[in-house]
N, C-alpha and C positions, 0 to 999 in steps of 0.2 A: 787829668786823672790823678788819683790818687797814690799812694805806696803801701805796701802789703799785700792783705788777703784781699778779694772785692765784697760786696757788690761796690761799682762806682757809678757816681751819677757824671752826663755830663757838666762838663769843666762850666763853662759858661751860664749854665742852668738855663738852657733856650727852652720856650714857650712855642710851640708853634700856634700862630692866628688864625690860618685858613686849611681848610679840607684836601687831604693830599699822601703821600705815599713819600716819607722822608727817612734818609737813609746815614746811618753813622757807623760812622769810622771806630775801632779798636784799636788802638796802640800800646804796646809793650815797649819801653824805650830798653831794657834788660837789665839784667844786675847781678853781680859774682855766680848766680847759679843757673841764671837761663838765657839767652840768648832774644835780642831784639825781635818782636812779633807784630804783625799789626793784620786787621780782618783788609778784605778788599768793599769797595762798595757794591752796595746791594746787598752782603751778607747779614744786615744789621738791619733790613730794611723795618721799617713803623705805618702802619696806615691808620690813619686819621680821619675819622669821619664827617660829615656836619653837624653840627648841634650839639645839644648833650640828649641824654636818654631819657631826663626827670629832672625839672627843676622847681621850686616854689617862687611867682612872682606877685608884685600886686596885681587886684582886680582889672587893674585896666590892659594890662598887657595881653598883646593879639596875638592870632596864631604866626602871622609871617615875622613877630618880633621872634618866639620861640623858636621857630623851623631855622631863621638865621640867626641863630644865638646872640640875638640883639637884648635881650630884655634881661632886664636885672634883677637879680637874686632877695630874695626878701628873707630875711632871717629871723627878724623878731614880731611878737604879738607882744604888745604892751598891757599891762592891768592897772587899774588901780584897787586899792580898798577901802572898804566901808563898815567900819565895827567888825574888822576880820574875815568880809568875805568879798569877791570879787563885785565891785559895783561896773565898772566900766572894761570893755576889751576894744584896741584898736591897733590894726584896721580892722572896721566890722566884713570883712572877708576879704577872701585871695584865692589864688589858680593855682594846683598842685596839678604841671602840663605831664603829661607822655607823650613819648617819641615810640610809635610800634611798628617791626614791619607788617604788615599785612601777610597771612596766607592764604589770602581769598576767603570770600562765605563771610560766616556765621564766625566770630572771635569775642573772647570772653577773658578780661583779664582783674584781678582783686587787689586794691589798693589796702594795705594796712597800718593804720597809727598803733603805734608804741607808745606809752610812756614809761621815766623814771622815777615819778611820783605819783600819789592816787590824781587823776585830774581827768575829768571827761575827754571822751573825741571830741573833734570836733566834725558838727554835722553838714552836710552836703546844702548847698543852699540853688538857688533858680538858676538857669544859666548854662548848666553843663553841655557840652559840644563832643563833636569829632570833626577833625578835617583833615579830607582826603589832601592828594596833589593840588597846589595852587593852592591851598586852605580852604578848599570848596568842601561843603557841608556835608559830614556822613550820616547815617543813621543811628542813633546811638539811643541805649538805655541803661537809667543808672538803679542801685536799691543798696541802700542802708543798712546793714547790723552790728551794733555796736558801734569798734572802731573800722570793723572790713567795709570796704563799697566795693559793689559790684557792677561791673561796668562791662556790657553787651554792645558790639557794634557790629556790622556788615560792610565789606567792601569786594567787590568785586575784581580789585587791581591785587594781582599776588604779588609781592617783591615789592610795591610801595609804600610810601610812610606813610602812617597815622597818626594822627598828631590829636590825643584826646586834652579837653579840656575839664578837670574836676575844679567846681568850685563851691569854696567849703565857709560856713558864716564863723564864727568867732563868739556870737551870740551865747552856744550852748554853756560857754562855762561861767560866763554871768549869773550871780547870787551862787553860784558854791564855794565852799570855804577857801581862804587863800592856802596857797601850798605850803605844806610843812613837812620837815622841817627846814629844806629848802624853799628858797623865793622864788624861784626858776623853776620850771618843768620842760624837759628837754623831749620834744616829739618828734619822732622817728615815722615815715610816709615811707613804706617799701611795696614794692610793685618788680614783678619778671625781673629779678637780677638787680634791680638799682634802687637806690633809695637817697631820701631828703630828710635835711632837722629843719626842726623849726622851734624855737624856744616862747615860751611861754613867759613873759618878764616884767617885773615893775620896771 
């Protein structure tokens, strides 16, 4: 811990790696004005879930990579140019996953891109999914406007994860002009509470 006013991180800067309810200690060691303190445990408790809520991976990552927070984070779309306008984007697409709980029925959630510079969304490409428990197949339906997608699914299990699959091509912003007056377009993916970047970059 630290000396002064807080907030304090802890000492050690631990990471927890798996799913679980972990609990930390407060200490006051004391000084000329206050007297030695410390929390008991359990006071302090943390719960930690599985997975995350939203992540961007490449195309090939599955749903049981997602659900077990196995699969790795993808953060850049590469370009090149061509006489000042985008000739090439790769990879020519990726999975922008959700993690939802279910409340039974009929569930309806809206993914939306941001950007920092004029630069198209990027549009929804073949592929897209839901999986229920197990990664077993939901029913899902997606539709396009602009940068929103709208994403319709059914599940009949209330209290269990969804695990939706959006996947989106890189295509759309081929032949428009490269970004000015930055090189970089920095794209924001928000959904229920969380969101993902994803950078746009020579």
């Amino acid at each position: 811990m630290g000396a002064g006013d807080g907030p304090f991180t802890t000492t050690t800067g631990f990471t927890p790696t798996t799913p679980g309810t972990y609990n930390w200690t407060v200490v006051f060691s004391g000084d000329t004005d206050s007297s030695r303190a410390a929390s008991t445990c359990g006071a302090e408790a943390v719960t930690v879930t599985s997975g995350r809520a939203s992540q961007i991976t490449r195309a090939d990552a599955t749903c049981s990579q997602f659900a077990q927070a196995n699969s790795p984070t993808l953060y850049h779309v590469g370009y090149a140019l061509k006489k000042g306008r985008i000739e090439t984007a790769r990879p020519d697409n990726f999975i922008d996953w959700l993690k939802v709980r279910s409340a039974g029925g009929n569930q309806s959630i809206t993914v939306s891109q941001f950007t920092d510079e004029a630069s198209r969304p990027f549009r929804l490409a073949s592929g897209r999914a839901a999986f229920g428990t197990g990664c077993t197949t939901e029913s899902v339906t997606t539709s396009q406007s602009g940068g929103a997608v709208a994403t319709k699914f059914d599940s009949a299990g209330a209290g269990a994860f969804i695990y939706v699959e959006l996947r989106f091509s890189t295509s759309n912003v081929v032949g428009e002009a490269g970004p000015s007056p930055h090189s970089t377009v920095d794209y924001l993916f928000r959904t229920h509470g969380s969101s993902n970047e994803l950078d746009l970059t020579r």
